[in-house]
BANUVO-212496 format. One record per residue (C-alpha): residue number from 1; residue in three letters; x, y, z. Coordinates in steps of 0.2 Angstrom, whole numbers, plus 5000, padded with zeros to 4 digits. Example, Ala and Ser with C-alpha at 12.3 -4.5 7.8 and 13.67 -1.06 7.14 Angstrom:
<r i="1" aa="Ala" xx="5062" yy="4978" zz="5039"/>
<r i="2" aa="Ser" xx="5068" yy="4995" zz="5036"/>
end
This chain:
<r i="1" aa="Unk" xx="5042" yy="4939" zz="4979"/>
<r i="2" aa="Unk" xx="5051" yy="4946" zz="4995"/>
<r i="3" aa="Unk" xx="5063" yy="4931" zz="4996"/>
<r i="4" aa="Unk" xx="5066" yy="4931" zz="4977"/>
<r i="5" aa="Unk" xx="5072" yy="4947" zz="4978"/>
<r i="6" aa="Unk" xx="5082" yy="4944" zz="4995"/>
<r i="7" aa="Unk" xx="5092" yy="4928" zz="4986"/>
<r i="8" aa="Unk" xx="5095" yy="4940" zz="4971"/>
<r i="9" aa="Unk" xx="5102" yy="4955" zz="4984"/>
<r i="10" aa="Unk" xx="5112" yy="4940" zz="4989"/>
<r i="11" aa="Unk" xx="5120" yy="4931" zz="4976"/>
<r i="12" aa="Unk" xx="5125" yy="4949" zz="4972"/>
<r i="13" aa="Unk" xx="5133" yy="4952" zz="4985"/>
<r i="14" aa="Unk" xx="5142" yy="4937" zz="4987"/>
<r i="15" aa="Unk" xx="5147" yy="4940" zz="4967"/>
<r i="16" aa="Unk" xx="5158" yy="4956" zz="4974"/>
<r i="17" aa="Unk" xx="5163" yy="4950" zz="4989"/>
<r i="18" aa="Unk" xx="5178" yy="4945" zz="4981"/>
<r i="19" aa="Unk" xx="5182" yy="4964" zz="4975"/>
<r i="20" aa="Unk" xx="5180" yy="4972" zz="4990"/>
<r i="21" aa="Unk" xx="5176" yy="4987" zz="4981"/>
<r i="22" aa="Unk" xx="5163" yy="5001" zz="4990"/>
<r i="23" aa="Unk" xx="5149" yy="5006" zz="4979"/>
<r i="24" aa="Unk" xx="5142" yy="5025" zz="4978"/>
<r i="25" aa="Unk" xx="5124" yy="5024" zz="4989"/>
<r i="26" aa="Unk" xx="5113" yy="5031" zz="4974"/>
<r i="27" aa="Unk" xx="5109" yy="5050" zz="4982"/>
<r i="28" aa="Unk" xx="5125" yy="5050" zz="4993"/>
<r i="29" aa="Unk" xx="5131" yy="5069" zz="4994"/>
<r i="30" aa="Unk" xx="5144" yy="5068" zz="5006"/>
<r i="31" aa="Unk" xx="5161" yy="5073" zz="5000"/>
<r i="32" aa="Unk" xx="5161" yy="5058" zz="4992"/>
<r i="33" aa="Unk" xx="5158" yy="5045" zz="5003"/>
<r i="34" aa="Unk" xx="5152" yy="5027" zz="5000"/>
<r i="35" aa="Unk" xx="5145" yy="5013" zz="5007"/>
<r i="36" aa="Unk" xx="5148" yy="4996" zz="5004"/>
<r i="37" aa="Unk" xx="5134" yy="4984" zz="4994"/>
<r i="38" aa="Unk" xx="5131" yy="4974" zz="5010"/>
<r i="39" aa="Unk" xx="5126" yy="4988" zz="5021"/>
<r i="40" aa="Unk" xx="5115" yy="4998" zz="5005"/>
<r i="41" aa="Unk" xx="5105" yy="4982" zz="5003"/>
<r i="42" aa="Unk" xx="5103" yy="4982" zz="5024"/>
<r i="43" aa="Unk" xx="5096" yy="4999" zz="5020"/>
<r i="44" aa="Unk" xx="5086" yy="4993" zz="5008"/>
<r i="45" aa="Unk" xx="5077" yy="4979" zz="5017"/>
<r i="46" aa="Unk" xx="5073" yy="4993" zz="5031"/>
<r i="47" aa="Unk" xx="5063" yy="5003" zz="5018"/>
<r i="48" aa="Unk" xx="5055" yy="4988" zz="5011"/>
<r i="49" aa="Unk" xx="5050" yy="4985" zz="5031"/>
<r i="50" aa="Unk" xx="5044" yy="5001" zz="5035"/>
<r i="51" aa="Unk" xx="5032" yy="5002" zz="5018"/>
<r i="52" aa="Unk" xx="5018" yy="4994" zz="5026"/>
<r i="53" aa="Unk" xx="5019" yy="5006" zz="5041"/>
<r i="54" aa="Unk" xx="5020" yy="5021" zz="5029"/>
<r i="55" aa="Unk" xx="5002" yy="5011" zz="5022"/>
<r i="56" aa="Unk" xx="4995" yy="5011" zz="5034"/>
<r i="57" aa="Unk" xx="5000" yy="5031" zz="5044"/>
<r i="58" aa="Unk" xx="4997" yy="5040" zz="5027"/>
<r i="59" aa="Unk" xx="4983" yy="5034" zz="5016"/>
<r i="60" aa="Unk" xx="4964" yy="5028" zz="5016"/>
<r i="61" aa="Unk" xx="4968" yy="5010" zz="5022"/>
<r i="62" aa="Unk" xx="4965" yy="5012" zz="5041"/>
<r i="63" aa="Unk" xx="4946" yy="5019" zz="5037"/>
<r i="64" aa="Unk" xx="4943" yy="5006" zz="5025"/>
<r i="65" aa="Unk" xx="4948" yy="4992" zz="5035"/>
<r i="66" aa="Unk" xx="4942" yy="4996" zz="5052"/>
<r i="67" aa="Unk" xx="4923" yy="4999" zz="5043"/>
<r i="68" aa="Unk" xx="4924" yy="4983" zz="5034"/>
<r i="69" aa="Unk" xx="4926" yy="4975" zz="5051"/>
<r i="70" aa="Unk" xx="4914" yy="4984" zz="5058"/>
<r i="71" aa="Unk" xx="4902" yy="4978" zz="5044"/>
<r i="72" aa="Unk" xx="4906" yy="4959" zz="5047"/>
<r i="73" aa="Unk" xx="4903" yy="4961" zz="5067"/>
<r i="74" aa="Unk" xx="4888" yy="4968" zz="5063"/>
<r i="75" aa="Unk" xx="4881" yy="4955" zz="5051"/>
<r i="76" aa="Unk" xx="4887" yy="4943" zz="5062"/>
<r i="77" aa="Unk" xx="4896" yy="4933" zz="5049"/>
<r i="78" aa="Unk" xx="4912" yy="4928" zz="5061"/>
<r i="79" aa="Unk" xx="4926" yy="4924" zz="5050"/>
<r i="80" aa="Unk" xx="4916" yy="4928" zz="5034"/>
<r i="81" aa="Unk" xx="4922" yy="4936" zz="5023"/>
<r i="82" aa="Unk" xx="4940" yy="4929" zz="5028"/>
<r i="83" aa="Unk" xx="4953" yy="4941" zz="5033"/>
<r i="84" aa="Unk" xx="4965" yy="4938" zz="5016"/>
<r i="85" aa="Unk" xx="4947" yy="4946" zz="5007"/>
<r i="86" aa="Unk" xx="4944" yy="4961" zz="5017"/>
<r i="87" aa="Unk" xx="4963" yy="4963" zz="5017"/>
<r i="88" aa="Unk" xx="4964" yy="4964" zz="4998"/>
<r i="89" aa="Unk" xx="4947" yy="4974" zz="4997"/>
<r i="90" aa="Unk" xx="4955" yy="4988" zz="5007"/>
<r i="91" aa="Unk" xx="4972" yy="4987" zz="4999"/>
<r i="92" aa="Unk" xx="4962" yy="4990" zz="4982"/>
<r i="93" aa="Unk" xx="4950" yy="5004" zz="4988"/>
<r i="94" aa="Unk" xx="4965" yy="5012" zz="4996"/>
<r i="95" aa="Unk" xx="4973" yy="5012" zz="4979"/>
<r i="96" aa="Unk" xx="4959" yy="5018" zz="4970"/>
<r i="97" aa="Unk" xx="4956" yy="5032" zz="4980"/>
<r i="98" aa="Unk" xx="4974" yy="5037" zz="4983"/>
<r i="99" aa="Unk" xx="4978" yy="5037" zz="4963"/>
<r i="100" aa="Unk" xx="4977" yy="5053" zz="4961"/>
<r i="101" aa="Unk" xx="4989" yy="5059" zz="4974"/>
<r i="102" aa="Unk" xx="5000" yy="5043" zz="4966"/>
<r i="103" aa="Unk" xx="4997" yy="5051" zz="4950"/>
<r i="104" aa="Unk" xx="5004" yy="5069" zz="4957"/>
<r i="105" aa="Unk" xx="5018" yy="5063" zz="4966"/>
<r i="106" aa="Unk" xx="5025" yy="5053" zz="4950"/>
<r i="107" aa="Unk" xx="5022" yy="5068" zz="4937"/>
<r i="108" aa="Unk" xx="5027" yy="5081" zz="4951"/>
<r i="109" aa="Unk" xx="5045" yy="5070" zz="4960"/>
<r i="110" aa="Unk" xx="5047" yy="5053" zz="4952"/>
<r i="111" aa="Unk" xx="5048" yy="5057" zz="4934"/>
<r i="112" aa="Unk" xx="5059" yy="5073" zz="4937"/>
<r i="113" aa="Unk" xx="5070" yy="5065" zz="4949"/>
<r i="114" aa="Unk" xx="5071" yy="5050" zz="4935"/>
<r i="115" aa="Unk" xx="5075" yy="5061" zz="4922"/>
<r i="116" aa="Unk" xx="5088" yy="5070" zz="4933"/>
<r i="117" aa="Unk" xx="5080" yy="5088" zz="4933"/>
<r i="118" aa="Unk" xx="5081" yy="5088" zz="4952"/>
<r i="119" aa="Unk" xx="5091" yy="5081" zz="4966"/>
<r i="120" aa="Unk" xx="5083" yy="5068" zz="4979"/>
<r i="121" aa="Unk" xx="5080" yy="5081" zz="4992"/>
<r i="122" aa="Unk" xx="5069" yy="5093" zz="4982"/>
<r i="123" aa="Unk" xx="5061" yy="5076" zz="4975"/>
<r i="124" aa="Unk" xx="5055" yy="5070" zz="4994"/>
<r i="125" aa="Unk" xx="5050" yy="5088" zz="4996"/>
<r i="126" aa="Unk" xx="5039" yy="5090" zz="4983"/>
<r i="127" aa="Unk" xx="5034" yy="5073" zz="4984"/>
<r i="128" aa="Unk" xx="5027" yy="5074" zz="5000"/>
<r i="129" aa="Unk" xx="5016" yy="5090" zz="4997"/>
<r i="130" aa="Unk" xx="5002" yy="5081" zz="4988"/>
<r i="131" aa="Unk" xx="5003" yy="5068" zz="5004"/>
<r i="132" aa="Unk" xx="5000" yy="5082" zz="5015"/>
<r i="133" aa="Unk" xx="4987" yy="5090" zz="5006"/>
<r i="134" aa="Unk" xx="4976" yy="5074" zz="5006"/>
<r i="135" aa="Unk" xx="4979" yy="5070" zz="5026"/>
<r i="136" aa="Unk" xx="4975" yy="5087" zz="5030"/>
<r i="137" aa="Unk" xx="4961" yy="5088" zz="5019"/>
<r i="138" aa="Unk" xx="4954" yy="5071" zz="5031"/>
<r i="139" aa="Unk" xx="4962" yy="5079" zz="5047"/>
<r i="140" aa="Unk" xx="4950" yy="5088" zz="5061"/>
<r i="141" aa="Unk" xx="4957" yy="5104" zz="5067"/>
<r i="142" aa="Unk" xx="4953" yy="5100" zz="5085"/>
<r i="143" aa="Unk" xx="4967" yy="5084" zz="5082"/>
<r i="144" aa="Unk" xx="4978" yy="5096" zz="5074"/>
<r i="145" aa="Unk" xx="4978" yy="5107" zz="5091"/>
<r i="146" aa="Unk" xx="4979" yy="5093" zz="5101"/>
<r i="147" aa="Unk" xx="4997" yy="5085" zz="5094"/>
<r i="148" aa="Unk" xx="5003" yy="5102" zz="5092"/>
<r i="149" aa="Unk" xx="5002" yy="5106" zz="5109"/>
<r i="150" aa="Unk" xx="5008" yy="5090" zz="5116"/>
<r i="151" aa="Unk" xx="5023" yy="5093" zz="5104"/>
<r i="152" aa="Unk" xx="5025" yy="5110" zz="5110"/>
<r i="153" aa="Unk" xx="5023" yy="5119" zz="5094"/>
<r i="154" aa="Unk" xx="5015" yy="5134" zz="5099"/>
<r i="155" aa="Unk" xx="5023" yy="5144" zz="5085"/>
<r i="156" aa="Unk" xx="5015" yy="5135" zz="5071"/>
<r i="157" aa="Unk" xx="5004" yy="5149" zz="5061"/>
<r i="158" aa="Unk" xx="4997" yy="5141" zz="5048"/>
<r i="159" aa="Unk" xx="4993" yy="5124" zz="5041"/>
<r i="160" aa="Unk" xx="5008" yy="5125" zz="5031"/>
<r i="161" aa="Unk" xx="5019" yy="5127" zz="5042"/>
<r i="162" aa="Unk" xx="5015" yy="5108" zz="5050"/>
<r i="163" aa="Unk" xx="5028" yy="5097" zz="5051"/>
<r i="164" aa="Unk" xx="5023" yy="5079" zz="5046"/>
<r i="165" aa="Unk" xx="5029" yy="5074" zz="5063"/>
<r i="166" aa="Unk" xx="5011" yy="5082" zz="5070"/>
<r i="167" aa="Unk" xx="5002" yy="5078" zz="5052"/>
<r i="168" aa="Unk" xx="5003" yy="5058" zz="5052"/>
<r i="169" aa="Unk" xx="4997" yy="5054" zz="5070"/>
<r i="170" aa="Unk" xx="4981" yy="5070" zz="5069"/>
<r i="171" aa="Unk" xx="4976" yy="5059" zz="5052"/>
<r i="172" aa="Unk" xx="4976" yy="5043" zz="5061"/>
<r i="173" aa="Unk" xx="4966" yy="5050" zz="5074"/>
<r i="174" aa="Unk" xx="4955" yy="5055" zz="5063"/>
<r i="175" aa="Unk" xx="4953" yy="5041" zz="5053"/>
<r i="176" aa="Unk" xx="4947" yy="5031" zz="5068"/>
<r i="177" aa="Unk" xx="4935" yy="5044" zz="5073"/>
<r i="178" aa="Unk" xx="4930" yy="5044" zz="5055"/>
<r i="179" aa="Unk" xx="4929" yy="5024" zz="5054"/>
<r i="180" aa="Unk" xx="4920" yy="5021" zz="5070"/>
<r i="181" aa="Unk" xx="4906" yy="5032" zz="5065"/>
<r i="182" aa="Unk" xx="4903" yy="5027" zz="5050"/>
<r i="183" aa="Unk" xx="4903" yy="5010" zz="5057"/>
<r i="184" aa="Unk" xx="4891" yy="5016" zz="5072"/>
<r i="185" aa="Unk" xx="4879" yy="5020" zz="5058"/>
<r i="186" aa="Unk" xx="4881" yy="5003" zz="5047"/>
<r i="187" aa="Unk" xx="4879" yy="4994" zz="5064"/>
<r i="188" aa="Unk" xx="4860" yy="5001" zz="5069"/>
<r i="189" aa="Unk" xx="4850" yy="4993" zz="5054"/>
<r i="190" aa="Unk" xx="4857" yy="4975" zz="5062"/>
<r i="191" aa="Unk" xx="4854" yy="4978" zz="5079"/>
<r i="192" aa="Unk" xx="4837" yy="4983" zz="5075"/>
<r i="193" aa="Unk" xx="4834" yy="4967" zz="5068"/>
<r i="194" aa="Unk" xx="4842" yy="4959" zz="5082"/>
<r i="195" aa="Unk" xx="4833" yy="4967" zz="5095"/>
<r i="196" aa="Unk" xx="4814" yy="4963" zz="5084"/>
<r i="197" aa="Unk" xx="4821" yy="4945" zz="5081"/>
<r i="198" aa="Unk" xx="4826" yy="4944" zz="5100"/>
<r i="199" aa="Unk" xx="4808" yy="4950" zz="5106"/>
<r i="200" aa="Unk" xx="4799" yy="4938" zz="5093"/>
<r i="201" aa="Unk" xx="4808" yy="4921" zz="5101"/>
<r i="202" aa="Unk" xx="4805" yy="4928" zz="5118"/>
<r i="203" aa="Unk" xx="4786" yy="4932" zz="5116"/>
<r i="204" aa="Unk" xx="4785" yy="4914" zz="5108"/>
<r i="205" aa="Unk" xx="4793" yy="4908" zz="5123"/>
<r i="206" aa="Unk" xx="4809" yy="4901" zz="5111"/>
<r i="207" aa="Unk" xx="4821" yy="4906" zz="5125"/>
<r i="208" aa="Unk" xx="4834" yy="4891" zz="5120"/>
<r i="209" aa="Unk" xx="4834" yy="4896" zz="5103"/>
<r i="210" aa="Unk" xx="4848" yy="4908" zz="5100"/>
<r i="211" aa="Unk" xx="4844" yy="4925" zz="5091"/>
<r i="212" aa="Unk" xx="4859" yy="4927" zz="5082"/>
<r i="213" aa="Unk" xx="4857" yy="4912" zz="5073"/>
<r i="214" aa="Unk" xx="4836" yy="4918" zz="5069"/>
<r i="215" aa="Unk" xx="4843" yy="4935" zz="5064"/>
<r i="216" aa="Unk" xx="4858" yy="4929" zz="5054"/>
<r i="217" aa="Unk" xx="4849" yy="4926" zz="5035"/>
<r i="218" aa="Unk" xx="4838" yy="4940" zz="5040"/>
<r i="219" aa="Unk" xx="4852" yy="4952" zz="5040"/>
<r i="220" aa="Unk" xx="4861" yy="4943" zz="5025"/>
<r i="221" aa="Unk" xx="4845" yy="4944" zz="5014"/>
<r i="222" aa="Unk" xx="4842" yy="4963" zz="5020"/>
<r i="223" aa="Unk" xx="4862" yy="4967" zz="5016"/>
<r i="224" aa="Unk" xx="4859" yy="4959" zz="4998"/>
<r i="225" aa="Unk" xx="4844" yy="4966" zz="4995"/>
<r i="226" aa="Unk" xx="4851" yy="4983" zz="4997"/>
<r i="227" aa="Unk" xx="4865" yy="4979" zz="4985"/>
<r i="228" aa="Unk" xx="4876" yy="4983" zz="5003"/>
<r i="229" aa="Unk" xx="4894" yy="4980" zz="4997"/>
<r i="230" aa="Unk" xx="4891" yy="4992" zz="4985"/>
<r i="231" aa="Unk" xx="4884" yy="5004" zz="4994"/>
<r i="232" aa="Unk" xx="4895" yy="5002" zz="5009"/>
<r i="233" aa="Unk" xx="4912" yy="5003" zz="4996"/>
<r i="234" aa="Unk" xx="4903" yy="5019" zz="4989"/>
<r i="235" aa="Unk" xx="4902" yy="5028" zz="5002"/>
<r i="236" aa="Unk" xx="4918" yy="5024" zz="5008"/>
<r i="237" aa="Unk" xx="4926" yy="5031" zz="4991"/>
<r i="238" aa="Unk" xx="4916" yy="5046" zz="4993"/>
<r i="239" aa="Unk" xx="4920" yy="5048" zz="5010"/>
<r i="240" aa="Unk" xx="4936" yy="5054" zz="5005"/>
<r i="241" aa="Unk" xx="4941" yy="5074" zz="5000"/>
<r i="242" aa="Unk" xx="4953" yy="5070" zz="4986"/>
end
């Protein structure tokens, strides 16, 4: 899809290379000044770079992923699932629990700004509010304090008053805090069964046979039985303030 839409940017360009004509950058407020098509779509392709950063800083995906690795290390599976499925089991968790901060910043900035009831400005403005409320909602105090004063921001006398600057790194902290113990939790009913499966070989004097490789359908059959993926992607939506 990427290249697709680079070769059309292309051919555009290449169509009005000819004209030498500058085109307006959609937004551009000043004094008139434009930009040539070449260097909007070289803005472009920096956004479309930047969007799985933005993913990843300000939304549920860095809990979600890290837990779901967590879960695999702890059933022992290796490289099953595959990456590509706990990569598209994230991405569409994440979505489903960041619709409806989605849904508010489309009624509240897209479809205004669409409709031209407000400039772009006031649009990122009140875009960014319901953005803040969820990472804030998810953010620890004591992570707060801690980028704030490494920023320097000792005047800062409310929550509202945080710039986003100080908001997205306190978040992600967070979020691993949050993702490593919930996978501390997931990880003790395997070890259990490690450690008994480990004491049952030795006591038979089994000490060539691996324990990982005993325990292995033992902990498949207990994550099944428990309806685990269910439970474990429950929890995980739940886990979020939204």
């Amino acid at each position: 899809m990427k290249r697709f839409l680079l070769m059309l940017l292309l051919l555009a360009a290449s169509g009005s290379a000819g004209a030498q004509e500058p085109l307006a950058l959609v937004g551009d407020a000043v004094e008139g000044q434009s930009y040539t098509l070449s260097l909007q779509i070289l803005v472009l392709m920096t956004l479309l770079t930047l969007l799985p950063a933005l993913i990843l800083s300000m939304s549920a995906f860095v809990r979600v992923i890290i837990v779901l690795s967590i879960l695999r290390q702890a059933l022992g599976t290796a490289q099953t699932p595959p990456n590509q499925v706990l990569l598209g089991i994230a991405l569409f968790l994440t979505f489903f629990v960041m619709a409806p901060v989605i849904g508010d910043i489309n009624e509240t900035a897209v479809q205004p700004y669409v409709a031209e009831e407000i400039g772009m400005q006031e649009a990122f403005a009140l875009g960014t509010q319901p953005l803040r409320t969820f990472m804030l909602d998810q953010t620890r105090e004591s992570d707060l304090q801690l980028f704030a004063g490494i920023a320097g921001r000792g005047d800062i006398a409310s929550v509202d008053d945080v710039p986003l600057s100080i908001i997205i790194p306190s978040f992600m902290v967070s979020e691993l805090k949050t993702a490593f113990q919930i996978g501390f939790l997931i990880f003790i009913p395997f070890l259990v069964i490690d450690l008994v499966v480990s004491s049952v070989l030795m006591s038979m004097g089994m000490m060539m046979l691996s324990p990982m490789l005993v325990s292995l359908p033992f902990k498949i059959m207990l994550f099944v039985m428990v309806d685990g993926w269910a439970l474990i992607l429950g929890t995980l939506a739940s886990s979020f303030y939204t």
